[in-house]
C-alpha positions in Angstrom: 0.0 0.0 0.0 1.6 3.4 -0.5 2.1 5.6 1.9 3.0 9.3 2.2 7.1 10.3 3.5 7.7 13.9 4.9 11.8 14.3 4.4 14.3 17.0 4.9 17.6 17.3 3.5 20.9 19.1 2.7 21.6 19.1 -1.1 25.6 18.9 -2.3 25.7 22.7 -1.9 24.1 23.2 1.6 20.8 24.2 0.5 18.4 23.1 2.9 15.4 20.7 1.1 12.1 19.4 2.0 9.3 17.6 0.1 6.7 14.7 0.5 7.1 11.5 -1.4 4.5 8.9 -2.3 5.6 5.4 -2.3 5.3 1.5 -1.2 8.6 1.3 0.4 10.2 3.4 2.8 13.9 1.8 1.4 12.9 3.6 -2.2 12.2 6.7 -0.9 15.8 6.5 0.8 17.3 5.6 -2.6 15.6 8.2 -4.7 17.4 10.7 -2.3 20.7 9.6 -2.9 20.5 9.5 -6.0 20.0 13.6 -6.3 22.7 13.7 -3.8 21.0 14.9 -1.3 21.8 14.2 2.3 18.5 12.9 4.4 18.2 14.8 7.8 14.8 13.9 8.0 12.4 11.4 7.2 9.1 10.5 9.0 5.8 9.1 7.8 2.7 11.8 6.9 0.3 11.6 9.5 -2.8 10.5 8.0 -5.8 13.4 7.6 -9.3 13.2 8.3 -10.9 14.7 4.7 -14.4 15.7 5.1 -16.4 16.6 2.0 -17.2 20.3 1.8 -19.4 21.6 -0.8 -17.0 24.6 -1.3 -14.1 22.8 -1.4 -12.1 23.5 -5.0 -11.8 20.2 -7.2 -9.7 19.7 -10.2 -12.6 20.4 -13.4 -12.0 19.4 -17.1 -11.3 22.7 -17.5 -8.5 23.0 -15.1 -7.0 20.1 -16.8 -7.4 21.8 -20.4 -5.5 24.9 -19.5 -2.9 23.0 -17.5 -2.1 20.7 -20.3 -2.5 23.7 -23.1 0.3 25.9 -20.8 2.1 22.9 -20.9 2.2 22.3 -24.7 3.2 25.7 -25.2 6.2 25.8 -22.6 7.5 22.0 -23.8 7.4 23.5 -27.2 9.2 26.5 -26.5 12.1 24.2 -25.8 11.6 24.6 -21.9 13.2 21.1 -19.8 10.6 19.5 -18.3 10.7 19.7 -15.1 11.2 23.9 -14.9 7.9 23.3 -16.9 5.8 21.5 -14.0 7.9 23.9 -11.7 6.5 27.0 -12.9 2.7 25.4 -13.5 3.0 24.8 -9.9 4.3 27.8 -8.5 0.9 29.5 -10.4 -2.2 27.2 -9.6 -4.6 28.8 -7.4 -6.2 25.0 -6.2 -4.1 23.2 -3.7 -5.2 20.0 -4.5 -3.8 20.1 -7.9 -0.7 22.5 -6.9 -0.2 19.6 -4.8 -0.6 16.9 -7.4 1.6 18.6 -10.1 4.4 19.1 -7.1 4.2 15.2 -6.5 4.3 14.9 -10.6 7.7 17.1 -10.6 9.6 14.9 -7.6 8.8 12.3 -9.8 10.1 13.3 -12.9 13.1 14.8 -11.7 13.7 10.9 -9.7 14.2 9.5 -13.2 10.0 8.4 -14.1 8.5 9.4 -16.8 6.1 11.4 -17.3 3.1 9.2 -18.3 4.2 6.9 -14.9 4.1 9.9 -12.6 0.7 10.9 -14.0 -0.4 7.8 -13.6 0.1 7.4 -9.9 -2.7 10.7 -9.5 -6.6 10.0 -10.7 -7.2 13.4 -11.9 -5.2 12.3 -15.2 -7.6 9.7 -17.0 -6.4 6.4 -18.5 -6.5 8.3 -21.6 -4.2 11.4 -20.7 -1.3 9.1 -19.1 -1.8 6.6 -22.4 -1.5 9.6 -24.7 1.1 10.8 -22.6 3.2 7.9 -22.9 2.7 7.4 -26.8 4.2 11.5 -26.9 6.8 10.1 -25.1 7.8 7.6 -27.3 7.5 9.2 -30.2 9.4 12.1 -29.6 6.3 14.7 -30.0 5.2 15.1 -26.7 3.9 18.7 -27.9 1.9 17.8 -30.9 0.2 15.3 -28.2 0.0 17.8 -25.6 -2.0 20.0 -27.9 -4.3 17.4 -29.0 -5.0 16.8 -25.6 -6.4 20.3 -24.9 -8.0 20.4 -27.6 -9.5 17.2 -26.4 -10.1 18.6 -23.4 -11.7 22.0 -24.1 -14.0 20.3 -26.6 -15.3 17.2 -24.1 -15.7 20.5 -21.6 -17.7 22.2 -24.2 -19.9 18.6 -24.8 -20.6 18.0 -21.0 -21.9 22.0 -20.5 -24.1 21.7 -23.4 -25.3 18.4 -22.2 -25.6 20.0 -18.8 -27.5 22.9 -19.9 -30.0 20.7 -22.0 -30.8 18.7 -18.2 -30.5 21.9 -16.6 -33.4 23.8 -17.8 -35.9 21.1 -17.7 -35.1 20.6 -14.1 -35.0 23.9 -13.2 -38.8 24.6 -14.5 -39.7 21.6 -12.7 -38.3 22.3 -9.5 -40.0 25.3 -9.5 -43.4 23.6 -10.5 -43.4 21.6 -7.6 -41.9 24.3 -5.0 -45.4 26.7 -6.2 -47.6 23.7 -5.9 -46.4 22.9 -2.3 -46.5 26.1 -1.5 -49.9 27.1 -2.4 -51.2 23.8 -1.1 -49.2 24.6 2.5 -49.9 27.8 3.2 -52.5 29.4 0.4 -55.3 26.9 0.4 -55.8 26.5 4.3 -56.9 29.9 4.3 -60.0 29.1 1.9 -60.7 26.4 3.7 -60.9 28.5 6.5 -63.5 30.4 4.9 -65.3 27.7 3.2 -65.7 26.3 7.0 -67.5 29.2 7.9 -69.7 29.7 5.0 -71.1 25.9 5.3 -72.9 24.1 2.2 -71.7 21.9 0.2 -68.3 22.4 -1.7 -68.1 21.5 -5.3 -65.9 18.2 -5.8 -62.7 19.8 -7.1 -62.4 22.0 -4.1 -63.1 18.8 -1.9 -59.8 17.3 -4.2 -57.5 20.4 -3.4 -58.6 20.5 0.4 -57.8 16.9 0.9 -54.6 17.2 -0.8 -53.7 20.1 1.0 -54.8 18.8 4.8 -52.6 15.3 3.8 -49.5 17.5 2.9 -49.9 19.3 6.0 -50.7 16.5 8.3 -48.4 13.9 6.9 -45.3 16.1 5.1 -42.8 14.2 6.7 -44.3 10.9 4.8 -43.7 12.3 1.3 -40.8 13.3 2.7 -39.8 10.1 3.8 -41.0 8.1 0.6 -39.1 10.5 -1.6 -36.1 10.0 0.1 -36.7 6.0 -0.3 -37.3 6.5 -3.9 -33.9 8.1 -4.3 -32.4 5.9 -2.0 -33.8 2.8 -3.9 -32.9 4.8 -7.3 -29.2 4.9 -6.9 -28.7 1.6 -5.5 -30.6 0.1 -8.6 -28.1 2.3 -10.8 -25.5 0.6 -8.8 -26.2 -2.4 -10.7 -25.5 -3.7 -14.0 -29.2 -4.5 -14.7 -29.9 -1.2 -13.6 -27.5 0.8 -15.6 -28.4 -1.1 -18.2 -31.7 -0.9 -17.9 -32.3 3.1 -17.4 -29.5 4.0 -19.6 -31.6 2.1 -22.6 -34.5 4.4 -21.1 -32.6 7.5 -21.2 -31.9 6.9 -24.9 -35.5 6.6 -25.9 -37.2 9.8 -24.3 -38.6 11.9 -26.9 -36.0 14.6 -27.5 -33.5 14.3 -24.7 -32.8 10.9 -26.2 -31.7 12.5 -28.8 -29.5 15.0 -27.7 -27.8 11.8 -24.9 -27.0 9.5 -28.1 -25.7 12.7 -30.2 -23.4 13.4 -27.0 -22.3 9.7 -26.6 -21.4 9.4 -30.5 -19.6 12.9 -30.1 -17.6 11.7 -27.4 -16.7 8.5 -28.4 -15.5 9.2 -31.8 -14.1 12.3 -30.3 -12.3 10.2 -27.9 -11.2 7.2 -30.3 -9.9 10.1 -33.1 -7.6 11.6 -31.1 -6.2 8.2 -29.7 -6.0 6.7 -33.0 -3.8 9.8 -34.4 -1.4 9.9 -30.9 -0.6 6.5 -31.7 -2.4 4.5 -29.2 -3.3 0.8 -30.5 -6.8 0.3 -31.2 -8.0 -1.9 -29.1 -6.3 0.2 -26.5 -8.2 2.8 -27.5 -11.8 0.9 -27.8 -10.8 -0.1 -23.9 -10.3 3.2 -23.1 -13.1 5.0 -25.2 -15.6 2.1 -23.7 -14.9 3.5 -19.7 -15.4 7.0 -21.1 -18.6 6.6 -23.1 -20.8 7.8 -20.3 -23.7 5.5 -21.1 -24.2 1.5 -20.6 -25.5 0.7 -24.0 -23.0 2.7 -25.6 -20.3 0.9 -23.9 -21.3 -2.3 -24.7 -21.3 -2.1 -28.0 -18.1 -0.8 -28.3 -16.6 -3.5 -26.5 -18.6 -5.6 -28.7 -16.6 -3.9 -31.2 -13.2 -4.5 -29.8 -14.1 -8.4 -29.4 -15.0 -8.4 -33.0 -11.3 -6.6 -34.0 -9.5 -8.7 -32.2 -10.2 -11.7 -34.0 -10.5 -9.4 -37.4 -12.5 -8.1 -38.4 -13.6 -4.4 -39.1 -14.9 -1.6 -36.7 -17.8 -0.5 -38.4 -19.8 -3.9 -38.7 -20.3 -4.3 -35.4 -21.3 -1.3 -34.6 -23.7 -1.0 -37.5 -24.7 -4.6 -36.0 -25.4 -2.7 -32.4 -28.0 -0.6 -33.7 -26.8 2.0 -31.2 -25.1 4.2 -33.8 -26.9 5.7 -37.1 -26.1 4.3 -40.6 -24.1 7.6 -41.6 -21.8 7.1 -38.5 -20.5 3.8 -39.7 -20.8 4.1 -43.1 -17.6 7.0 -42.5 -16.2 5.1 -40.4 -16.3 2.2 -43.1 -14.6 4.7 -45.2 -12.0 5.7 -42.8 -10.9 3.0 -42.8 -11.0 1.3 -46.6 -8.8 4.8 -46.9 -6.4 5.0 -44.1 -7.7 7.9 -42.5 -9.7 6.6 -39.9 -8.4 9.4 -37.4 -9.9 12.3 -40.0 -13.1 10.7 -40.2 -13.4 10.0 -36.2 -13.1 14.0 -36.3 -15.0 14.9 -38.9 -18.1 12.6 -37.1 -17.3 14.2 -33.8 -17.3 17.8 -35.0 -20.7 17.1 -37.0 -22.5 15.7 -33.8 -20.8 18.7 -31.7 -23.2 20.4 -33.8 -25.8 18.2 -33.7 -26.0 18.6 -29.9 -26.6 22.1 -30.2 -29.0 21.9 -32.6 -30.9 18.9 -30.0 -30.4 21.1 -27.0 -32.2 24.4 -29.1 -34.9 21.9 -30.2 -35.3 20.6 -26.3 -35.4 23.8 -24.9 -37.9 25.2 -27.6 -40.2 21.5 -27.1 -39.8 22.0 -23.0 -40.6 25.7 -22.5 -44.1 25.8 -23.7 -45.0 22.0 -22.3 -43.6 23.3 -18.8 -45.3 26.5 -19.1 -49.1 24.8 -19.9 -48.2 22.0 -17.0 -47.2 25.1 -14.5 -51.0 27.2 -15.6 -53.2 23.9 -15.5 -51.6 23.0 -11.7 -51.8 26.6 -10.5 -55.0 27.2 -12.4 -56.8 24.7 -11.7 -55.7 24.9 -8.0 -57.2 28.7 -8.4 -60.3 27.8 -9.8 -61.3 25.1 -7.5 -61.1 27.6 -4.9 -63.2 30.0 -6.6 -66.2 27.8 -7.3 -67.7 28.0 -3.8 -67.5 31.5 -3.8 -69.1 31.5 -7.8 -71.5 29.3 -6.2 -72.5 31.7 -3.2 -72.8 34.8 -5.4 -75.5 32.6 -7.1 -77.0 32.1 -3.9 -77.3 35.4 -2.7 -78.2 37.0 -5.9 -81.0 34.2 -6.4 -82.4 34.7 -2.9 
């Protein structure tokens, strides 16, 4: 298990050093320091910290990541050594978690690892990043990769807001729905009923509806409360599962219009994802592993393993996925081409950047589908809410002006 070493130390010159160290063995610590020459006047184990969860505390976002890596691309290519490189990204990051991580990266480095295995020791770089990382490596074009990367990056950023925003409003409206609804039923309607109680008679059935609802919500709240909780509860535990993400991610795909704009996201992402492996030089089926863990949805996944079952033993990568039904005929039909041609890379991008589009266009059409069907569902609740109240009082103007 590794474990975290606090040392101090006096380099050949006399400067007086410090650092942490990550590692299994106390004994490699120990050697990495001699071999920088640096005599160890310290070295003691990190006391372990209690990390709680705060909702304001800073994480490391995609975006973070994209303008790390960019800076990075631009300071290797400038002909900067490495490590002054992660010295000086350090010295300017404003989140201590990933000062922290590129610190750890830089002790690393500068101990004789490379840079794809001191990534890989940290989970904010993705299977993807270190494997890209490592093919830059060996090629000799660590910037060229570096830049794909952000590129990556900014792009897959720009996908999950879109995708965000498309969830985002729908929820919002509803949220707000339900908030007006509980509201008027809590605190508006028991003052009708109030008045209705004093005027006597008969009430009209929907009035009888709203005054029943509204007496159960007050009386029994913490029920609702309670059964909501359960349904969320029992919710994520079924997502848990493979049945279940199978299950409601096959759901997901088929709701009129969001549907749409989930499968046009997963097909952006995953031949945004394999494109930019394929031309760093990853193997395929490397990449199919690594595209599979990143699709973001069950169905999707499968069938691209399915599709790196069916390459390994030969054959092509646009059969099967034609054969999964999950991806439209245009989508492997260029893939087809890409590869008959060669340029399998070129046509993963082209697709990507089409269905970048596409999302746009889905999220427009959602919003424009959602605003109006919100709106009506938001007047009939509150309206008819309104007008159940009003018919005694319609009724005892009738009354009165009758007598």
């Amino acid at each position: 298990m590794a474990t975290t070493f606090v040392w101090k130390g006096r380099s050949p010159t006399g400067e007086i050093l410090s650092g942490e160290y990550v590692t299994e063995s106390k004994q490699e610590l120990v050697s990495h320091l001699r071999k920088r020459k640096i005599i160890i006047t310290s070295l003691k184990q990190k006391s372990k910290e209690i990390n709680i969860p705060l909702p304001f505390k800073k994480r490391v976002s995609v975006k973070d990541l994209g303008v790390f890596t960019r800076q990075f691309a631009t300071m290797i290519n400038a002909g900067l050594p490495m490590v002054q490189c992660l010295d000086i990204l350090a010295a300017q990051m404003d989140k201590p978690k990933f000062k922290k991580v590129v610190s750890t990266v830089t002790t690393d480095v500068e101990g004789g690892a490379t840079l794809a295995e001191a990534l890989g020791k940290h989970p904010v770089y993705s299977q993807l990043y270190v494997n890209m990382v490592e093919a830059g490596e060996a090629g000799g074009i660590l910037d060229q990769i570096l830049n794909r990367l952000a590129v990556y990056l900014e792009k897959a950023e720009a996908l999950t807001r879109k995708v965000k925003s498309a969830m985002t409003y729908p929820t919002v409206v509803a949220v707000v729905a339900t908030g007006a609804t509980i509201f008027m039923l809590m605190f508006i309607i028991p003052t009708f009923a109030k008045m209705f109680a004093d005027f006597g008679g008969e009430l009209p059935l929907p009035t009888k509806v709203v005054l029943g609802l509204s007496n159960f919500l007050r009386s029994s709240w913490y029920i609702l409360a309670l059964g909501a909780g359960a349904v969320v509860f029992g919710f994520k535990r079924f997502y848990a599962t493979e049945t279940g993400k199978l299950k409601i991610d096959a759901l997901l795909l088929k709701i009129p219009v969001l549907g749409s704009v989930l499968r046009k996201a997963a097909i952006a992402r995953f031949t945004r994802t394999l494109g930019t492996l394929i031309s760093s030089g990853v193997p395929i089926l490397n990449g199919l592993d690594i595209t599979a863990r990143t699709a973001g949805n069950k169905i999707v996944e499968r069938a691209i393993y399915a599709t790196r079952e069916s390459i390994s033993q030969g054959d092509t990568i646009a059969e099967p996925l034609r054969q999964s039904g999950v991806f439209p005929p245009m989508v492997t039909q260029m893939i087809g081409v890409g590869e008959q041609t060669g340029a399998l890379d070129e046509m993963l991008d082209k697709i990507a950047n089409f269905y970048d589009d596409e999302v746009d266009t889905a999220v427009e059409q959602l919003t424009s589908v959602i605003e109006p069907v919100m709106i009506v569902v938001m007047g009939v609740i509150v309206g008819g809410m309104l007008i159940s109240m009003y018919l005694p009082m319609f009724k005892l103007i009738n009354v009165v002006s009758g007598g």
